[in-house]
VMD Tcl script that draws the C-alpha trace (Angstrom):
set ca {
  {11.46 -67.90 -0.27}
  {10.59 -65.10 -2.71}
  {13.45 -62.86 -1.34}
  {16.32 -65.10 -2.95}
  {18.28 -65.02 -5.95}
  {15.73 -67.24 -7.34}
  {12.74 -66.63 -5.62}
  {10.74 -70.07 -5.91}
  {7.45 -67.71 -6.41}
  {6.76 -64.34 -7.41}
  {3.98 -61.84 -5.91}
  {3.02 -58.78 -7.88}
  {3.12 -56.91 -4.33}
  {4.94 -58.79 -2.58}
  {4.11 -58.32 1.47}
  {5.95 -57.53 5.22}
  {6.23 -61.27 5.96}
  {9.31 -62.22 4.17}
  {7.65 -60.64 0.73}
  {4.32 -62.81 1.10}
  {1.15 -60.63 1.14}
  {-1.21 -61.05 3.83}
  {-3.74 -62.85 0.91}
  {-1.53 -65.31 1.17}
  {-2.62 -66.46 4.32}
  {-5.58 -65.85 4.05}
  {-5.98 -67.97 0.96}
  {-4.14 -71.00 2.71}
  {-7.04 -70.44 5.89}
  {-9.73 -70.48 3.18}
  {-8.27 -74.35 2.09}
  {-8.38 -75.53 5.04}
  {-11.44 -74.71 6.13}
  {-12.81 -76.25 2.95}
  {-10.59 -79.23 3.91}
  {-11.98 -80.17 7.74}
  {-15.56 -79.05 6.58}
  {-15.64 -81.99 3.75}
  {-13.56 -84.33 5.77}
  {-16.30 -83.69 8.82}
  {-19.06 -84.73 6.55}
  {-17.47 -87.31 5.44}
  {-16.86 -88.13 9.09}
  {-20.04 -87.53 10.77}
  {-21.21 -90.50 10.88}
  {-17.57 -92.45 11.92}
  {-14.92 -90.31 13.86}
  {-12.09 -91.55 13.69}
  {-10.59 -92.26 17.24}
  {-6.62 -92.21 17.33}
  {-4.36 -93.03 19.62}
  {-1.69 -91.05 21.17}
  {1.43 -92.94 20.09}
  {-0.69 -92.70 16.43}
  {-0.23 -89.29 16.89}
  {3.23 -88.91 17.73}
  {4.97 -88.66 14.09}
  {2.12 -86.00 13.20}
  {2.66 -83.70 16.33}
  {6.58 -83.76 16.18}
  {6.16 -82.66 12.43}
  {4.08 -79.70 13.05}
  {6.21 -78.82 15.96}
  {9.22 -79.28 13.70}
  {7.69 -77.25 10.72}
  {6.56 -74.31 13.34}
  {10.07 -74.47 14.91}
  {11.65 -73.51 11.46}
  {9.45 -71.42 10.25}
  {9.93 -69.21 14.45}
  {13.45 -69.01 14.53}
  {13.60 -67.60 10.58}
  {11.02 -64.94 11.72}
  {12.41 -64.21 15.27}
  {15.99 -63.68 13.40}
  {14.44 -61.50 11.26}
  {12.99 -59.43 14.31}
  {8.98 -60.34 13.61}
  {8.04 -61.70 17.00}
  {4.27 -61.24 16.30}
  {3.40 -64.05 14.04}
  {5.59 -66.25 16.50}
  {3.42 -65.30 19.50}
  {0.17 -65.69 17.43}
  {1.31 -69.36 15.94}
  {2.04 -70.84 19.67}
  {-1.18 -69.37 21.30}
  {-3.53 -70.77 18.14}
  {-1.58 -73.41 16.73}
  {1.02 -75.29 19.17}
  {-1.12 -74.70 22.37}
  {-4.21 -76.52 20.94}
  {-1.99 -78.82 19.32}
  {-0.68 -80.18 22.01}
  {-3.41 -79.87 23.94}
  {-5.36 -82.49 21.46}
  {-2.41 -84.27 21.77}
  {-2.48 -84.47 25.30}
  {-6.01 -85.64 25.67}
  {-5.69 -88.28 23.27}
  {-6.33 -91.47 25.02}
  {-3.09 -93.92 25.66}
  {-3.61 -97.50 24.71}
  {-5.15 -99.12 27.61}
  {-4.55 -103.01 28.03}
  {-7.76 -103.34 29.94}
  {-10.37 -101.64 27.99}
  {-9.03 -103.84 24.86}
  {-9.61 -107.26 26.95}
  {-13.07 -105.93 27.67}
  {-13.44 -105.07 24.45}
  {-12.55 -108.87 23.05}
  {-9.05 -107.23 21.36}
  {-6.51 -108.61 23.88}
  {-7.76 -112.05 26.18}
  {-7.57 -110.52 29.95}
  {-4.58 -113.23 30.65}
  {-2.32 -110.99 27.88}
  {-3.27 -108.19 29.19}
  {-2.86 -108.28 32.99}
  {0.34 -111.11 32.87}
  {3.92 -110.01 32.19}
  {5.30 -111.70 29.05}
  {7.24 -115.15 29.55}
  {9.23 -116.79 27.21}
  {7.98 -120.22 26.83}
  {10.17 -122.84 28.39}
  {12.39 -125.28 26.35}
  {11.34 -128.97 25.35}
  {12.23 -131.37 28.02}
  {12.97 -128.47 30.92}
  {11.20 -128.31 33.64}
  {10.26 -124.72 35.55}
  {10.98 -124.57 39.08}
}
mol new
graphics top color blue
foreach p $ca { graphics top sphere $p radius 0.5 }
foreach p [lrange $ca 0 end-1] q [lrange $ca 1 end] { graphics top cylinder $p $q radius 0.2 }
display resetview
């Protein structure tokens, strides 16, 4: 992005990755760190609990966005960062993703979300006027 005709930002000194210095990243680390440290104070008194299909959309973005960003850098012969970004960011992330509960039918009925008749009965349509079932 700063290696084109009209690079969309400029470093001083610029770096090996691509022309962005390793501050860069660092920088972008620093942010989001400050980011999940307020949003778990916010949170520490409510975590939010998602679901897996909740967290579909998210995952297949960040597996999208890393997928882009690998093949640019493995074209361009820089295998390391590619190697680094699946062992600390795709491996956990689909790890969390993995072990993020499904919804389950029964806990809801316990928990007074679905009655225990919708959840453990396959859905019927209702019959029409003046038929009887067999």
């Amino acid at each position: 992005m700063s290696q084109t005709a009209m690079p969309f930002w400029y470093w001083h000194q610029p770096g090996a990755f691509f022309g962005m210095p390793y501050q860069n990243f660092a920088g972008w680390m620093g942010t989001g760190a400050v980011f999940m440290t307020v949003a778990a104070l916010f949170w520490r008194t409510q975590q939010p609990v998602l679901q897996r299909s909740q967290l579909n959309l998210p995952i297949a973005v960040y597996l999208g966005n890393f997928a882009f960003a690998a093949v640019m850098s493995l074209a361009a012969g820089i295998w390391i960062p590619v190697v680094l970004g699946v062992v600390l960011g795709v491996v956990p992330a689909v790890v969390c993703w993995r072990t993020a509960k499904s919804v389950d039918l029964e806990a809801m009925s316990v928990a007074g979300l679905v009655s225990e008749t919708e959840s453990l009965k396959p859905k019927q349509p209702p019959a029409a006027v003046g038929v009887v079932a067999k």
